[in-house]
C-alpha positions as CSV (number, residue, x, y, z in Angstrom):
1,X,116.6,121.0,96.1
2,X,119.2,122.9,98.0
3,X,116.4,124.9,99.7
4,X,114.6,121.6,100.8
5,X,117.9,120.5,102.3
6,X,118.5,123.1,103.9
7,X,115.2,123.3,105.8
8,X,114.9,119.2,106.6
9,X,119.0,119.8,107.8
10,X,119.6,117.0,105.3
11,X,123.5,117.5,103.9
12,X,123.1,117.8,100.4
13,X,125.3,119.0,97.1
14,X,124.6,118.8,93.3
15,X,126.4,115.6,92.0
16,X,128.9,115.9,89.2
17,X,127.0,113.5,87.0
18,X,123.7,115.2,87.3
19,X,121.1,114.2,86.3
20,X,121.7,110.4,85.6
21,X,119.9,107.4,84.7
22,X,119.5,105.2,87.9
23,X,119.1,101.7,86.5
24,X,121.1,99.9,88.4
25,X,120.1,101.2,91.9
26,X,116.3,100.9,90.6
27,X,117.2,97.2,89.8
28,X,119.0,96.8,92.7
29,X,116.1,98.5,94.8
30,X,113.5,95.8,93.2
31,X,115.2,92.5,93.7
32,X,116.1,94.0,97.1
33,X,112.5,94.5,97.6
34,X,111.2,91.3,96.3
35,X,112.9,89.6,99.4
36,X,113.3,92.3,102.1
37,X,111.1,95.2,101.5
38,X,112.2,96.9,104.6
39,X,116.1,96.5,103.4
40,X,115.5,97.9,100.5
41,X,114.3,100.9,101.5
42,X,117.1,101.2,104.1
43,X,119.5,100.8,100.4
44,X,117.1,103.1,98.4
45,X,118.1,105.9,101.6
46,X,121.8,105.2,101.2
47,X,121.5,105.6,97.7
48,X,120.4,108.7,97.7
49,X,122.4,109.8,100.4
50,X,125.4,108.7,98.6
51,X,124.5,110.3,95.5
52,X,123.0,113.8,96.8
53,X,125.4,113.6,99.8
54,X,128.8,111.8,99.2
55,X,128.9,112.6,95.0
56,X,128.7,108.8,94.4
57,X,128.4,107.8,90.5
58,X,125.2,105.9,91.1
59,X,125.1,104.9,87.4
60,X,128.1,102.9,88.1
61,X,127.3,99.3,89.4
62,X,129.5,98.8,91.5
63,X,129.2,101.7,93.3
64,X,125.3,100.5,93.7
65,X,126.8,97.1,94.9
66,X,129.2,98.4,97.4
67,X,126.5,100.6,98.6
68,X,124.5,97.5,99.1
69,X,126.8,95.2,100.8
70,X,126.9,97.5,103.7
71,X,123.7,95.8,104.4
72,X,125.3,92.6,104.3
73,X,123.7,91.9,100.8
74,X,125.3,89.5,98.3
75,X,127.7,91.0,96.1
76,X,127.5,88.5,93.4
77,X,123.7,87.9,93.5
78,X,123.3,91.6,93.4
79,X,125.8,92.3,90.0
80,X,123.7,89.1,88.5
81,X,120.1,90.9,89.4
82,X,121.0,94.4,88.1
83,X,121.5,92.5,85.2
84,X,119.1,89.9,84.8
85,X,116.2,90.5,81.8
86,X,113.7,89.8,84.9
87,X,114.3,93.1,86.7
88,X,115.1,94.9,83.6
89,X,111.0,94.0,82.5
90,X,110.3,95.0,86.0
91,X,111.6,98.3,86.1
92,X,110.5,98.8,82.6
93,X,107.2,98.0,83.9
94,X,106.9,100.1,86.8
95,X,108.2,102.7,84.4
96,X,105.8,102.4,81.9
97,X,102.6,101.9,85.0
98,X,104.0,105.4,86.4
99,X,103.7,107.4,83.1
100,X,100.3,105.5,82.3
101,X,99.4,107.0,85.4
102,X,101.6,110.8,85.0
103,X,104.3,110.8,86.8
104,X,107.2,112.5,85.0
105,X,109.5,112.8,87.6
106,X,111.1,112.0,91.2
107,X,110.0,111.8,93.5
108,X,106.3,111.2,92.4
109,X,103.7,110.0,94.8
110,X,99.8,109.2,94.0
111,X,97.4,109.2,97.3
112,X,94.4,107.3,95.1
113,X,94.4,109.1,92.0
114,X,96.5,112.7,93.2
115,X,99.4,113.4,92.4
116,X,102.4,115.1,94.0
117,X,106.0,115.6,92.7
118,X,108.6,116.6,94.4
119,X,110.1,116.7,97.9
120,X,109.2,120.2,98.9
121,X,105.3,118.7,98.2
122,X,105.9,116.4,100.9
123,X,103.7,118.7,103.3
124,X,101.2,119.1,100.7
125,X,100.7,115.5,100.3
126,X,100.4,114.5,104.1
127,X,97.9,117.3,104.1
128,X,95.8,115.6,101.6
129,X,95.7,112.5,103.1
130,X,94.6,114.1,106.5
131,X,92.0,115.5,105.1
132,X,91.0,112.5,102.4
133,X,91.1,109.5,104.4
């Protein structure tokens, strides 16, 4: 990860809490997206950049909601959808689709039915498509 860094000149340091389970930014990320698909990935690149960057707890809530009301998101409505049993079945979902499918990490990407983990696959991946469209 460091390497990758490194060579996209991305600033990037092992967080303390490492790895972690990111429920409430993937929650966050889906009700985001079921409204503003485009803002939600602006908050899924802030998350990261806080955790991998800044050494935010990301597991903490309200770090995730602070995060996400720099985007002028709803603090309230957000700390009521990370908790909500609708986007917990979501992201339960989505889990469960991604290991029907063999993804056992992140990040994971499918181009039809190939996969690709990991960052530093990136290349590999835009390759593929080039040549399988």
């Amino acid at each position: 990860m460091e390497r990758c860094a490194r060579l996209q000149g991305t600033p990037f340091k092992i967080p303390a809490k490492f790895p972690y389970a990111a429920l409430a930014p993937s929650r966050a990320f889906y009700w985001i997206a079921s409204f503003d698909p485009k803002l939600a990935q602006k908050f899924a690149h802030d998350i990261y950049r806080g955790y991998f960057a800044d050494g935010l707890d990301m597991s903490d809530p309200e770090t995730v909601i602070a995060t996400a009301t720099r985007h002028e998101i709803d603090a309230g409505a957000l700390r009521e959808a990370i908790v909500d049993p609708k986007w917990k079945q979501h992201l339960r979902e989505v889990i469960d689709h991604a290991i029907a499918r063999g993804a056992f990490g992140s990040p994971f990407f499918f181009y039809k039915d190939e996969p690709f983990f990991g960052n530093d696959r990136m290349d590999h991946l835009e390759q593929w498509i080039k040549s399988h469209a």
